[in-house]
VEXVO-674137 format. One record per residue (C-alpha): residue in three letters; chain; x, y, z. Coordinates in Angstrom, 2 decimals, always signed. Example, Ala and Ser with C-alpha at 12.3 -4.5 7.8 and 13.67 -1.06 7.14 Angstrom:
+------+-----+---------+---------+---------+
! type ! mol !       X !       Y !       Z !
+------+-----+---------+---------+---------+
!  ALA !   A !  +12.30 !   -4.50 !   +7.80 !
!  SER !   A !  +13.67 !   -1.06 !   +7.14 !
+------+-----+---------+---------+---------+
//
This chain:
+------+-----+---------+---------+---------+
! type ! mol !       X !       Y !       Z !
+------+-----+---------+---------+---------+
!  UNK !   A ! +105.05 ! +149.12 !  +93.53 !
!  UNK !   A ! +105.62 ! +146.54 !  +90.31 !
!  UNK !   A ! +108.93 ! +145.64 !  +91.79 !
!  UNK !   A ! +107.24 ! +145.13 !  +95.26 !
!  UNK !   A ! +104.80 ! +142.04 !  +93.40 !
!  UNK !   A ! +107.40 ! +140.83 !  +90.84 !
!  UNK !   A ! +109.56 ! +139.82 !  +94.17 !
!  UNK !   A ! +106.24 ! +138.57 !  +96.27 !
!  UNK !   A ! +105.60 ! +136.18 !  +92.87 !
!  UNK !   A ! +109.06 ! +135.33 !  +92.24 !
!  UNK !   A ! +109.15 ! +134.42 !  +96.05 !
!  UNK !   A ! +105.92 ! +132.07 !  +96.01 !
!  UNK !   A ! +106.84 ! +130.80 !  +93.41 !
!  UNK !   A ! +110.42 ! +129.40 !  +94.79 !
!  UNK !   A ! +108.74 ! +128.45 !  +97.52 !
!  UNK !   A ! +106.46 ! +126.22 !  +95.84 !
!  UNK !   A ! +109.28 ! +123.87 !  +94.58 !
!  UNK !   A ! +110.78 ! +123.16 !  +97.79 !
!  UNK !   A ! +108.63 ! +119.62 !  +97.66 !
!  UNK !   A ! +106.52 ! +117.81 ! +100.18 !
!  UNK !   A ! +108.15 ! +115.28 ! +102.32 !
!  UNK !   A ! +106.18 ! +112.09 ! +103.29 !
!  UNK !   A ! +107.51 ! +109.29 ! +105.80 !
!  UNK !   A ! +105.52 ! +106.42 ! +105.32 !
!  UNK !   A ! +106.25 ! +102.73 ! +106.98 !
!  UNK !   A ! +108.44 ! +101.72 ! +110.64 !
!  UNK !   A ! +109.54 ! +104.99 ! +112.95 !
!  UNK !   A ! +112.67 ! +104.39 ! +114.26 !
!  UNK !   A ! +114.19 ! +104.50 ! +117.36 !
!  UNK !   A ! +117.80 ! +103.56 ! +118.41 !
!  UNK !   A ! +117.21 ! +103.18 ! +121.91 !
!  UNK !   A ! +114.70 !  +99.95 ! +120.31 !
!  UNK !   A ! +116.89 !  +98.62 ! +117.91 !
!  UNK !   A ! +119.55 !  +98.60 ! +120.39 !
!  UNK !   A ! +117.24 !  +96.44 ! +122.98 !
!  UNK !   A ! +116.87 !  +93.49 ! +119.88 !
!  UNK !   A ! +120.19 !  +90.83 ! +120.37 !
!  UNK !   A ! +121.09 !  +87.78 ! +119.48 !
!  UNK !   A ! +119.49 !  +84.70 ! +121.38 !
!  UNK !   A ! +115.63 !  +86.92 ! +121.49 !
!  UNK !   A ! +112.83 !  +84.90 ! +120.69 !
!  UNK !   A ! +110.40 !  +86.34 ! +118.02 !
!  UNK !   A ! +107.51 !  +87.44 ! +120.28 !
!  UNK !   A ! +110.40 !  +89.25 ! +121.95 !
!  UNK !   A ! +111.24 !  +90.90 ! +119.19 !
!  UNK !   A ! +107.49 !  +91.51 ! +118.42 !
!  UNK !   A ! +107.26 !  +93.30 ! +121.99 !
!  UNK !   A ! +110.40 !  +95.56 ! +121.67 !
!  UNK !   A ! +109.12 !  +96.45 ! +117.48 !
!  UNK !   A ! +105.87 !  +95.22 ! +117.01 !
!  UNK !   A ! +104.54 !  +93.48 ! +114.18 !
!  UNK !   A ! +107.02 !  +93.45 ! +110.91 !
!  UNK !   A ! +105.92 !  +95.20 ! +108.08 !
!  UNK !   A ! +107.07 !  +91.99 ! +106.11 !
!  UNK !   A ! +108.24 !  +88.56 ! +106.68 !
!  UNK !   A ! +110.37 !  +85.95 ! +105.04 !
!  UNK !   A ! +111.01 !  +82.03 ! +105.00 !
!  UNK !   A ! +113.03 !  +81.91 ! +101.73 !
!  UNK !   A ! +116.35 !  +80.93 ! +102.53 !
!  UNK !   A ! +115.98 !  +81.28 ! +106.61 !
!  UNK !   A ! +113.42 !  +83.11 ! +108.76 !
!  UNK !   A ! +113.38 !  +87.20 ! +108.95 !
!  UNK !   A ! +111.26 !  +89.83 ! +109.88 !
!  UNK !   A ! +111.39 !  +93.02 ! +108.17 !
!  UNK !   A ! +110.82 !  +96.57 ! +109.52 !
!  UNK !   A ! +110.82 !  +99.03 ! +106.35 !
!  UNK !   A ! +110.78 ! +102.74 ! +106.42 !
!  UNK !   A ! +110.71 ! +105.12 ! +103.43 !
!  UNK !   A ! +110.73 ! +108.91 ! +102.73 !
!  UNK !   A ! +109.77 ! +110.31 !  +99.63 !
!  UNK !   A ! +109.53 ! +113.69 !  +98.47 !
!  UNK !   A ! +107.20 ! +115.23 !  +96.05 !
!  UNK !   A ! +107.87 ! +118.61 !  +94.54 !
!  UNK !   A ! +104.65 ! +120.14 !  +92.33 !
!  UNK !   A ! +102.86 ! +117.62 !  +90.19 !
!  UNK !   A ! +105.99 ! +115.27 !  +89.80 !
!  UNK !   A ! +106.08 ! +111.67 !  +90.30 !
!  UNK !   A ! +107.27 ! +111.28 !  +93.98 !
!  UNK !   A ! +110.77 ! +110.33 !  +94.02 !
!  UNK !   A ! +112.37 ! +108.24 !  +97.12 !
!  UNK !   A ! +115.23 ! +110.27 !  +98.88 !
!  UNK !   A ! +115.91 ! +107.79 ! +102.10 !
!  UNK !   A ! +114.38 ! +104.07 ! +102.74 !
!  UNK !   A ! +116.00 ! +102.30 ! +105.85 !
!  UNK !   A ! +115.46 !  +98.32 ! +106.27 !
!  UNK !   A ! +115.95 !  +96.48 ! +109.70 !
!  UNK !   A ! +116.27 !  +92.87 ! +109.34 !
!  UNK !   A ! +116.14 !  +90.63 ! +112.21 !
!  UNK !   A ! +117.26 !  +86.94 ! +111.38 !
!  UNK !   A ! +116.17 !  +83.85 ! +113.04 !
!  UNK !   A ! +117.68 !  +80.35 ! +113.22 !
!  UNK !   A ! +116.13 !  +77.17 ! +113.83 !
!  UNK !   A ! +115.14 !  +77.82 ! +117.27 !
!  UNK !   A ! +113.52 !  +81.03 ! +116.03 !
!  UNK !   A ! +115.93 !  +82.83 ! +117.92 !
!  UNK !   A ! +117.32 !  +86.24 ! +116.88 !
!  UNK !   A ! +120.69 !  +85.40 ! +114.96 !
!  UNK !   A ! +121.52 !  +88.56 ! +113.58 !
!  UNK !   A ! +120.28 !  +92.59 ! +113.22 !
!  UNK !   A ! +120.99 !  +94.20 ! +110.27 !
!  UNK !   A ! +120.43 !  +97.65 ! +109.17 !
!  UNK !   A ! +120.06 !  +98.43 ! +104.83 !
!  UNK !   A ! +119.87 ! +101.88 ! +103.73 !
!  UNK !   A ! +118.87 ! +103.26 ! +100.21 !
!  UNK !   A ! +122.38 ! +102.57 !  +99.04 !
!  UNK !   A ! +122.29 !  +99.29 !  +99.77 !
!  UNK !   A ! +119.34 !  +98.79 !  +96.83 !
!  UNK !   A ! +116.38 !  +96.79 !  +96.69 !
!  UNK !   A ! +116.83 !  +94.09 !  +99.68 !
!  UNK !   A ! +112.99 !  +93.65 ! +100.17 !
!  UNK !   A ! +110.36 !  +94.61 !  +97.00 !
!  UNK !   A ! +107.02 !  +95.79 !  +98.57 !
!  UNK !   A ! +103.88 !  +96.80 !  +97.34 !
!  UNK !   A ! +104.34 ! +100.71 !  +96.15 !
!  UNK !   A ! +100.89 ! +101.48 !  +95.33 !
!  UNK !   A ! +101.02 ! +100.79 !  +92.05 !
!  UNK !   A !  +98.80 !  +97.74 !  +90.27 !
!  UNK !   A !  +99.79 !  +97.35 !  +86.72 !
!  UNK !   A !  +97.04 !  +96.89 !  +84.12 !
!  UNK !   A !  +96.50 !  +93.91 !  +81.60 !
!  UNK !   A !  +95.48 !  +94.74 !  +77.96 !
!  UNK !   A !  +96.68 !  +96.73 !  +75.37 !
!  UNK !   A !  +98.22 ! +100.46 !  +76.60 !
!  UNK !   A !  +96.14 ! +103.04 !  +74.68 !
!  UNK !   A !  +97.79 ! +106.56 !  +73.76 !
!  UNK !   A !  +95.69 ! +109.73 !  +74.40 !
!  UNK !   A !  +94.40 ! +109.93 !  +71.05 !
!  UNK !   A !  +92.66 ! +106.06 !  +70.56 !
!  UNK !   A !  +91.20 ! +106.84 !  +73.71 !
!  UNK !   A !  +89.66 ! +109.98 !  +72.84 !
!  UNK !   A !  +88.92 ! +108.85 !  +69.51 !
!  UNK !   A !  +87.82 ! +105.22 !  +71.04 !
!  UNK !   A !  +85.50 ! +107.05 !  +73.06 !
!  UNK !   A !  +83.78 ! +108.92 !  +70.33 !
!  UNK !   A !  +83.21 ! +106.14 !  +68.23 !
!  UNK !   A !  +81.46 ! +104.38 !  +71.60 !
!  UNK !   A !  +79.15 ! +107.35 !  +72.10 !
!  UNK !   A !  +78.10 ! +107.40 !  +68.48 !
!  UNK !   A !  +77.38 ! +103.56 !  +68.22 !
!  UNK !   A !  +75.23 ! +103.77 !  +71.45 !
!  UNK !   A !  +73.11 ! +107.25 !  +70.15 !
!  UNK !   A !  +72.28 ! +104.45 !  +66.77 !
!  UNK !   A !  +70.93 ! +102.26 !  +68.85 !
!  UNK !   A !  +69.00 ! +104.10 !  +71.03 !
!  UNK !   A !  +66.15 ! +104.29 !  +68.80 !
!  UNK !   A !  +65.49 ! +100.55 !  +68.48 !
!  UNK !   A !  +63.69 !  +99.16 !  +71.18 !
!  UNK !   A !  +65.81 !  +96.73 !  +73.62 !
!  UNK !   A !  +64.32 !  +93.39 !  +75.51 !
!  UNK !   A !  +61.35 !  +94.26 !  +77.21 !
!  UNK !   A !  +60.50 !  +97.51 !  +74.93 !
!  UNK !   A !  +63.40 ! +100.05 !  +76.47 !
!  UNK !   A !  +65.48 ! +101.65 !  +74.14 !
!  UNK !   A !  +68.87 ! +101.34 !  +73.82 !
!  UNK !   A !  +69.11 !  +98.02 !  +74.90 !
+------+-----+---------+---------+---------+
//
């Protein structure tokens, strides 16, 4: 019988690392990309596509149709296995000059908002902020004896 459970938890807990895969951004399909060509006009483009997940006018005019799958296995950080880019650019007529296709090896060819806002101020380690936090809580229990504006304590 002990065997019997040590191979039914050894099994979950294999299982349990295999990781979550998310797809997030453009789904696509070839029998689309295949309809885009040189000479389309954008709202053409916008028809066979839709709407671009991001645009550019650095340089010439683009539209940019980004996909990304990422995989998350137990508490880790997500980690990105695949991201595919389709770039259509347009010349001066805003006609479709060229299709290109990027791929994860290709690196960073468009940077896009991951989620992620970094914070201004001074990066505090667990311990100042537990200690920080204590020192807060005392301070406030001194004060709230003496009366505030308006006769509440504490303020």
């Amino acid at each position: 019988m002990p065997v019997f459970a040590a191979l039914f938890l050894g099994t979950a807990a294999i299982g349990g690392c295999t990781g979550q895969i998310d797809r997030h951004g453009h789904v696509f399909i070839d029998v689309d990309l295949d309809q885009v060509r040189p000479g389309m006009s954008k709202a053409d483009v916008k028809t066979v596509l839709g709407s671009p997940d991001t645009t550019s006018a650095i340089g010439g005019d683009a539209y940019y149709y980004i996909s990304s799958t990422m995989k998350t296995v137990a508490f880790l950080k997500p980690k990105e296995i695949d991201r595919q880019v389709v770039a259509v650019y347009f010349g001066g007529t805003d006609q479709v000059t060229e299709v290109a296709r990027y791929g994860i090896k290709d690196g960073v060819l468009v940077n896009y908002y991951k989620g992620e806002t970094p914070a201004r101020g001074k990066d505090l380690s667990f311990l100042e902020q537990m200690f920080g936090n204590l020192a807060n809580r005392q301070m406030f229990k001194k004060d709230q004896g003496a009366p505030g504006p308006a006769g509440i304590p504490g303020i």
